[in-house]
Every structure is written in structure tokens, then in C-alpha cells.
N, CA, C and O atoms as a Maestro MAE file, in Angstrom:
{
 s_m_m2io_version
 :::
 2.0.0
}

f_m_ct {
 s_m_title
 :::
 protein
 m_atom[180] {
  # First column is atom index #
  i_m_mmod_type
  r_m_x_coord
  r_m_y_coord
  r_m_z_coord
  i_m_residue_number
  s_m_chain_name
  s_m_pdb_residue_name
  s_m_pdb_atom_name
  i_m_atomic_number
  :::
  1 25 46.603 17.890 5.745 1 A "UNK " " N  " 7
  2 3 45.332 18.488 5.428 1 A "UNK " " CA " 6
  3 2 44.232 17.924 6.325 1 A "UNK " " C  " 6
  4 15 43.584 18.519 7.186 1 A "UNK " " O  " 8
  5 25 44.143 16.328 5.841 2 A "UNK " " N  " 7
  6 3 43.120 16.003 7.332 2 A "UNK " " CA " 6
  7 2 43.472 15.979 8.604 2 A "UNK " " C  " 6
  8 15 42.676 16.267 9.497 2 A "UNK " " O  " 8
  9 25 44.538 15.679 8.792 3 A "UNK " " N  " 7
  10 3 45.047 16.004 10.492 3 A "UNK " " CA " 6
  11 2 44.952 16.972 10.335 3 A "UNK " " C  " 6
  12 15 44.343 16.979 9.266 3 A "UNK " " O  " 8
  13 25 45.082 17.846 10.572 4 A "UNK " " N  " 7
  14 3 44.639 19.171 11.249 4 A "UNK " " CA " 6
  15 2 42.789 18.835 11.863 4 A "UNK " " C  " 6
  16 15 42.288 18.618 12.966 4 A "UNK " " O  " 8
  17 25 42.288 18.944 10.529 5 A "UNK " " N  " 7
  18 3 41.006 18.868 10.775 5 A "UNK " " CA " 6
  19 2 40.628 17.644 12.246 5 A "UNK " " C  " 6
  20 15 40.018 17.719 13.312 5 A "UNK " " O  " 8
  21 25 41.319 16.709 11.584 6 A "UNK " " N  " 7
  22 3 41.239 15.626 12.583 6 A "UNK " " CA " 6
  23 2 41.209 15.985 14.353 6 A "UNK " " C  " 6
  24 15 40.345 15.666 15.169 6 A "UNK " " O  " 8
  25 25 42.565 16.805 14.576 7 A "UNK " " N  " 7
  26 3 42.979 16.946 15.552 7 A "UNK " " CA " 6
  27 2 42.269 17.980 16.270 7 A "UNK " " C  " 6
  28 15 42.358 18.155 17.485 7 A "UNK " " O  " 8
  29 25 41.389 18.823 15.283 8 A "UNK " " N  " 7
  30 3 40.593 19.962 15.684 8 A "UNK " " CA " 6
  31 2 39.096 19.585 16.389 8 A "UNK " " C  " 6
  32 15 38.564 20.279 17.256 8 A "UNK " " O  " 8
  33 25 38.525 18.317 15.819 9 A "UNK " " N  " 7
  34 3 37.633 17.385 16.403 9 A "UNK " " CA " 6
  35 2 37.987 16.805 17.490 9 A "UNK " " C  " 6
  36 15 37.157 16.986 18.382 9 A "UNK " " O  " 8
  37 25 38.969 16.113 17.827 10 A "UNK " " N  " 7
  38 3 39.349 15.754 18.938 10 A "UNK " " CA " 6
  39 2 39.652 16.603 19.953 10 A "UNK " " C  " 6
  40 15 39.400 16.141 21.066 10 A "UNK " " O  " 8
  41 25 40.153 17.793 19.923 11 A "UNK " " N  " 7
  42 3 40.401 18.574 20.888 11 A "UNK " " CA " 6
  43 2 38.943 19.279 21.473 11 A "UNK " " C  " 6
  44 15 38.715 19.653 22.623 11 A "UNK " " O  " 8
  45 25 37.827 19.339 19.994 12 A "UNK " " N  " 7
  46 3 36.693 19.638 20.749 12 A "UNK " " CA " 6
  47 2 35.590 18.532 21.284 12 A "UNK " " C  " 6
  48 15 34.571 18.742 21.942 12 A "UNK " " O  " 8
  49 25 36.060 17.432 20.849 13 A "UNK " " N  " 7
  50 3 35.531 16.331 21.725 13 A "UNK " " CA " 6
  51 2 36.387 16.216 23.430 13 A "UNK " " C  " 6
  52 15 35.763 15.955 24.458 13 A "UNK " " O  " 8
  53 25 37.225 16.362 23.402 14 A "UNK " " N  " 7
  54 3 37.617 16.319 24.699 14 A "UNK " " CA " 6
  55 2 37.404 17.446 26.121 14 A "UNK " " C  " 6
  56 15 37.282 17.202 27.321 14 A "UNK " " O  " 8
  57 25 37.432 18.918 25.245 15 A "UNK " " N  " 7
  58 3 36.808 19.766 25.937 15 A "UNK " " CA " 6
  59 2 34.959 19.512 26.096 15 A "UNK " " C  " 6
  60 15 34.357 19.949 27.077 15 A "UNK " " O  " 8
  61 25 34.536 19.054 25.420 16 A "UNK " " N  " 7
  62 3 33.118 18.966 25.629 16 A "UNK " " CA " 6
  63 2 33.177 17.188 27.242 16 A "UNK " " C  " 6
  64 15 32.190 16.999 27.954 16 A "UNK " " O  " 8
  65 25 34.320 16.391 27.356 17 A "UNK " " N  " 7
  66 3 34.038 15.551 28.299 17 A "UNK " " CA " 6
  67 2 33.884 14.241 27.472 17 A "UNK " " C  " 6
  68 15 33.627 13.220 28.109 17 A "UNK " " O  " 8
  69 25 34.002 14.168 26.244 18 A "UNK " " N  " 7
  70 3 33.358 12.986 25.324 18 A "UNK " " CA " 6
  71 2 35.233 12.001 25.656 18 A "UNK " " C  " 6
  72 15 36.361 12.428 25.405 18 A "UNK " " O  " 8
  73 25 34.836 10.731 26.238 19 A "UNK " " N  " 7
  74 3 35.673 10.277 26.236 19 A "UNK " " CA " 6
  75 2 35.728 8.421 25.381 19 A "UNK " " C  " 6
  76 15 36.645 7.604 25.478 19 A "UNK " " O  " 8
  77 25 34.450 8.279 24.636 20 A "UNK " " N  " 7
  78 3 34.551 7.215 23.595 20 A "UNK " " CA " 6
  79 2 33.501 7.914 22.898 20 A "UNK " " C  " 6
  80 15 32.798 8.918 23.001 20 A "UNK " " O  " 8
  81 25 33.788 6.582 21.873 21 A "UNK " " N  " 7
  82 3 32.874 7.043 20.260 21 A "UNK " " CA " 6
  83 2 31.587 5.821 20.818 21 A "UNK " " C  " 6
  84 15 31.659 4.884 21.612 21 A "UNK " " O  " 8
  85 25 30.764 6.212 20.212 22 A "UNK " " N  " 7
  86 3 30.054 7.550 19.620 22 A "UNK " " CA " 6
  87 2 29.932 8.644 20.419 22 A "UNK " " C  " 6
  88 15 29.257 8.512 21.440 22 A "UNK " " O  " 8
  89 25 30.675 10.196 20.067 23 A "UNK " " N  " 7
  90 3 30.299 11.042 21.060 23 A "UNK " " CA " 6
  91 2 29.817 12.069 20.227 23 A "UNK " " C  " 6
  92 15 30.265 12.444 19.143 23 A "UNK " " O  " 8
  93 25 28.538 12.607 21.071 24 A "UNK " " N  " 7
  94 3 27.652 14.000 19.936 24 A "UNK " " CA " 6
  95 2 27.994 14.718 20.599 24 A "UNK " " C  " 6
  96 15 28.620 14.615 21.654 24 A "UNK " " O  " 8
  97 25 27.625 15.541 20.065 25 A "UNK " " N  " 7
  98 3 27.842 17.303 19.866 25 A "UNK " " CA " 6
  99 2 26.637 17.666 19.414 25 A "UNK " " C  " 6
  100 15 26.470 17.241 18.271 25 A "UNK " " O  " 8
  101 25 25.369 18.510 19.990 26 A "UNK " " N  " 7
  102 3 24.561 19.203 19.676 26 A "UNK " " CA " 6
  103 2 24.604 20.535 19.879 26 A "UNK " " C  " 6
  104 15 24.618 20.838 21.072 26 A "UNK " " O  " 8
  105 25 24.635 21.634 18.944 27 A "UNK " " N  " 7
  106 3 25.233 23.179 19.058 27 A "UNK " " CA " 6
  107 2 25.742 23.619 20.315 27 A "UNK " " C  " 6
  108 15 25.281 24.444 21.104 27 A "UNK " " O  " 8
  109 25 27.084 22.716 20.375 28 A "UNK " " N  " 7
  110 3 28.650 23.077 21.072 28 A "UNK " " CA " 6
  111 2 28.371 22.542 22.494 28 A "UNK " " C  " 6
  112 15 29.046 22.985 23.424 28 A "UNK " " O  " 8
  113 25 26.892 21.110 22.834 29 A "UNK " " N  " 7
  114 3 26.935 20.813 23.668 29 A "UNK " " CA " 6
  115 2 26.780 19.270 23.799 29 A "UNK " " C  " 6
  116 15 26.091 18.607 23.024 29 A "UNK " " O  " 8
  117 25 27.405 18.810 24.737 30 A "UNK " " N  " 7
  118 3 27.611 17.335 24.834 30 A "UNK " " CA " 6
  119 2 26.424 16.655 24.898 30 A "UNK " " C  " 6
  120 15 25.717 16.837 25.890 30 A "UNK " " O  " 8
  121 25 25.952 15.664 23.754 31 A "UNK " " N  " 7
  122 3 24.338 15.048 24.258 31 A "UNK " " CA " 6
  123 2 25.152 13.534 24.560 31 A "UNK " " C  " 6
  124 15 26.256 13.043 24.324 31 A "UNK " " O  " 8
  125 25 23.887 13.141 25.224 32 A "UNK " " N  " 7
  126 3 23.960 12.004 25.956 32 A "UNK " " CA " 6
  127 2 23.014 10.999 26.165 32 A "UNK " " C  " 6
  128 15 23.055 9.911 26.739 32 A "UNK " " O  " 8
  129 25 22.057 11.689 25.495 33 A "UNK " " N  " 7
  130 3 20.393 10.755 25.547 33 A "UNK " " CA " 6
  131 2 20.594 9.969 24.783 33 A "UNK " " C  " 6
  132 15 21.728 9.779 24.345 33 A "UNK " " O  " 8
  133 25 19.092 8.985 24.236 34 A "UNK " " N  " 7
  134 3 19.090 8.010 23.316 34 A "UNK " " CA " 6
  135 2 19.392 8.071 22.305 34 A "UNK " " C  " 6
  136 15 18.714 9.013 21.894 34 A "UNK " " O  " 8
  137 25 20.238 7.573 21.136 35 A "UNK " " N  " 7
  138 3 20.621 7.712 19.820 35 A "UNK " " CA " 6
  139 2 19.649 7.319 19.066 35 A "UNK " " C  " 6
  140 15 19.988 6.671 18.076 35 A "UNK " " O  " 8
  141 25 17.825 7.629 19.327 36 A "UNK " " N  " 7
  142 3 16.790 7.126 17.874 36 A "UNK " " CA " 6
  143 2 16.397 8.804 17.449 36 A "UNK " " C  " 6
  144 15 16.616 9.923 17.911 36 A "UNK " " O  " 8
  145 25 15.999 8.464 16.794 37 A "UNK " " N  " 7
  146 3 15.498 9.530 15.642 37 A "UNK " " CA " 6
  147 2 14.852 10.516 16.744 37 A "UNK " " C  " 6
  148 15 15.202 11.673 16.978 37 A "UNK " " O  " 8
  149 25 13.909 9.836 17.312 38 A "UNK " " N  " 7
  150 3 13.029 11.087 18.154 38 A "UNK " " CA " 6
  151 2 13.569 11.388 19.329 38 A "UNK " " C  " 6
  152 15 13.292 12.519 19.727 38 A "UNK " " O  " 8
  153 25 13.975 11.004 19.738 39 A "UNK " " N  " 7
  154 3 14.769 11.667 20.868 39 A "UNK " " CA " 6
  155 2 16.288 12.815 19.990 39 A "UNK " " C  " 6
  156 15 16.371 13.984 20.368 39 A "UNK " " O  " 8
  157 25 16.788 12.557 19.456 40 A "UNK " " N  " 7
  158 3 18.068 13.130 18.657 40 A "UNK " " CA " 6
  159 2 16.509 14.809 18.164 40 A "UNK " " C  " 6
  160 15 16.315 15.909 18.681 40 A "UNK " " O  " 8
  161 25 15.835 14.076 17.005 41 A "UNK " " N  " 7
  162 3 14.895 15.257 17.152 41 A "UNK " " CA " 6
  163 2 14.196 16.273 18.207 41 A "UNK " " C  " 6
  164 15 13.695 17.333 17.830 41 A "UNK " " O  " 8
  165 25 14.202 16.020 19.025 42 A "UNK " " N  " 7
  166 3 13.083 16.601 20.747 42 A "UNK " " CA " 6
  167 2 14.746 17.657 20.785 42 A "UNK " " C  " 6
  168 15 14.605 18.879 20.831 42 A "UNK " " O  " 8
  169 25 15.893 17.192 20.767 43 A "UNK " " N  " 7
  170 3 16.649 17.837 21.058 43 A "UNK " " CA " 6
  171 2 17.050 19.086 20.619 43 A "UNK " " C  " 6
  172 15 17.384 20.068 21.282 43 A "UNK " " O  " 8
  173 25 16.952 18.877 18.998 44 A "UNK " " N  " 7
  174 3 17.316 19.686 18.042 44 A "UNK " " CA " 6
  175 2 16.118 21.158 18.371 44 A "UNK " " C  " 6
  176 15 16.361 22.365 18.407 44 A "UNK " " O  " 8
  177 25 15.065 20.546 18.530 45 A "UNK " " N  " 7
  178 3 13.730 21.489 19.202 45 A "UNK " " CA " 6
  179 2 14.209 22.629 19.840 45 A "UNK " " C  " 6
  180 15 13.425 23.415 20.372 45 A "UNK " " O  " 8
  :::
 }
 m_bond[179] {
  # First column is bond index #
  i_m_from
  i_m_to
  i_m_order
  :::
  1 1 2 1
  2 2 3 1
  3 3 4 2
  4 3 5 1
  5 5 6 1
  6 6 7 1
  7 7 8 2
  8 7 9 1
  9 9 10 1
  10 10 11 1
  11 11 12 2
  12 11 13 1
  13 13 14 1
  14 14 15 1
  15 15 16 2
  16 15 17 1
  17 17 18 1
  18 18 19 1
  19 19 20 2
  20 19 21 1
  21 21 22 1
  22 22 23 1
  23 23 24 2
  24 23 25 1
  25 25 26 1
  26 26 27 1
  27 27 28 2
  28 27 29 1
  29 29 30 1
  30 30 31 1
  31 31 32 2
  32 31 33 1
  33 33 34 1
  34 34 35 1
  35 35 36 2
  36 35 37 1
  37 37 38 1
  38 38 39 1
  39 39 40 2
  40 39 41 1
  41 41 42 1
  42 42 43 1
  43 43 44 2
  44 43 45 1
  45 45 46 1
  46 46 47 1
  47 47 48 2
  48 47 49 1
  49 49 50 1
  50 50 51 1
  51 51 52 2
  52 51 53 1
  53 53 54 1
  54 54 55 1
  55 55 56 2
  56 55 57 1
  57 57 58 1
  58 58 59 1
  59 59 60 2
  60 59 61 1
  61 61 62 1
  62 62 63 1
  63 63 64 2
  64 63 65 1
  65 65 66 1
  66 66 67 1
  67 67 68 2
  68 67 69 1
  69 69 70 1
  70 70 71 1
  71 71 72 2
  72 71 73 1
  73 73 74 1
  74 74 75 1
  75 75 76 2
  76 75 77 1
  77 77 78 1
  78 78 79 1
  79 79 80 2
  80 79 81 1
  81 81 82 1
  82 82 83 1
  83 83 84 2
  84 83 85 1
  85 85 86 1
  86 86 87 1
  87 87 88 2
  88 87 89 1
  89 89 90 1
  90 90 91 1
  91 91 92 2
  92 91 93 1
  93 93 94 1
  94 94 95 1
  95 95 96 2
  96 95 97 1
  97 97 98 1
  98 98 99 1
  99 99 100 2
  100 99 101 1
  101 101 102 1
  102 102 103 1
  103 103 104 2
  104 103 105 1
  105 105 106 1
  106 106 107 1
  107 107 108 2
  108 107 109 1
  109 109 110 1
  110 110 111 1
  111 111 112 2
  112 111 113 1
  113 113 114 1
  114 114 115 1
  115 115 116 2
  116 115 117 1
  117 117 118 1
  118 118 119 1
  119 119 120 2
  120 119 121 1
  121 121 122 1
  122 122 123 1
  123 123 124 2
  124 123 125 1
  125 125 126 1
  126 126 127 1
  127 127 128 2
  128 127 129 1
  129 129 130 1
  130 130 131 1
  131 131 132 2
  132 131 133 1
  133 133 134 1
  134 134 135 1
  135 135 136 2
  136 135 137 1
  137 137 138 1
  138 138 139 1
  139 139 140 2
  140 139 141 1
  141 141 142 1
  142 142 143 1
  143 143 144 2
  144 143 145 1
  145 145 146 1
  146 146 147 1
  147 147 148 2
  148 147 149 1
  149 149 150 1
  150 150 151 1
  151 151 152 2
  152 151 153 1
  153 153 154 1
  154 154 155 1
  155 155 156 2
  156 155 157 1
  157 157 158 1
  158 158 159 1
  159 159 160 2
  160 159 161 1
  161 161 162 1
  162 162 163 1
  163 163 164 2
  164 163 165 1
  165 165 166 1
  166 166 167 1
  167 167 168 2
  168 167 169 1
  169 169 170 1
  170 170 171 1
  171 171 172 2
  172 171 173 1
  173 173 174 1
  174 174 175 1
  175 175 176 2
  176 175 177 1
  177 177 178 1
  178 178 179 1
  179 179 180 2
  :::
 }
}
């Protein structure tokens, strides 16, 4: 039940280029900026 799910994250972490944790995903695109509040926010913008 969770593998699947599991494996379904990983396969879209790897197509997005994310090759360690912590890796984001902001609507189906790889972010890479600072991890504080306002920057994560400016993005979502």
C-alpha cells in the first residue's frame, strides 16, 4: 500500500533532477532557492 505510493514519489523526484533530501517540488517544478518562509512564499506567488 505505501510502496507503491512511496515509489511513485521517487520516480517523480528523480524525473524532476532531485538527487538528495530535502528535495521540493513546487507545481511539478524543481525549487531550489532558500528553504525560509519568504522566499518558499515569493514562490508560491
Amino acid at each position: 500500500m505505501h510502496l507503491t505510493a512511496i515509489r511513485a514519489d521517487q520516480a517523480a523526484g528523480l524525473e524532476l533532477g532531485v538527487t538528495a533530501t530535502p528535495g521540493w517540488a513546487i507545481d511539478g517544478r524543481r525549487y531550489t532557492g532558500f528553504y525560509d518562509l519568504d522566499a518558499l512564499l515569493d514562490e508560491l506567488e
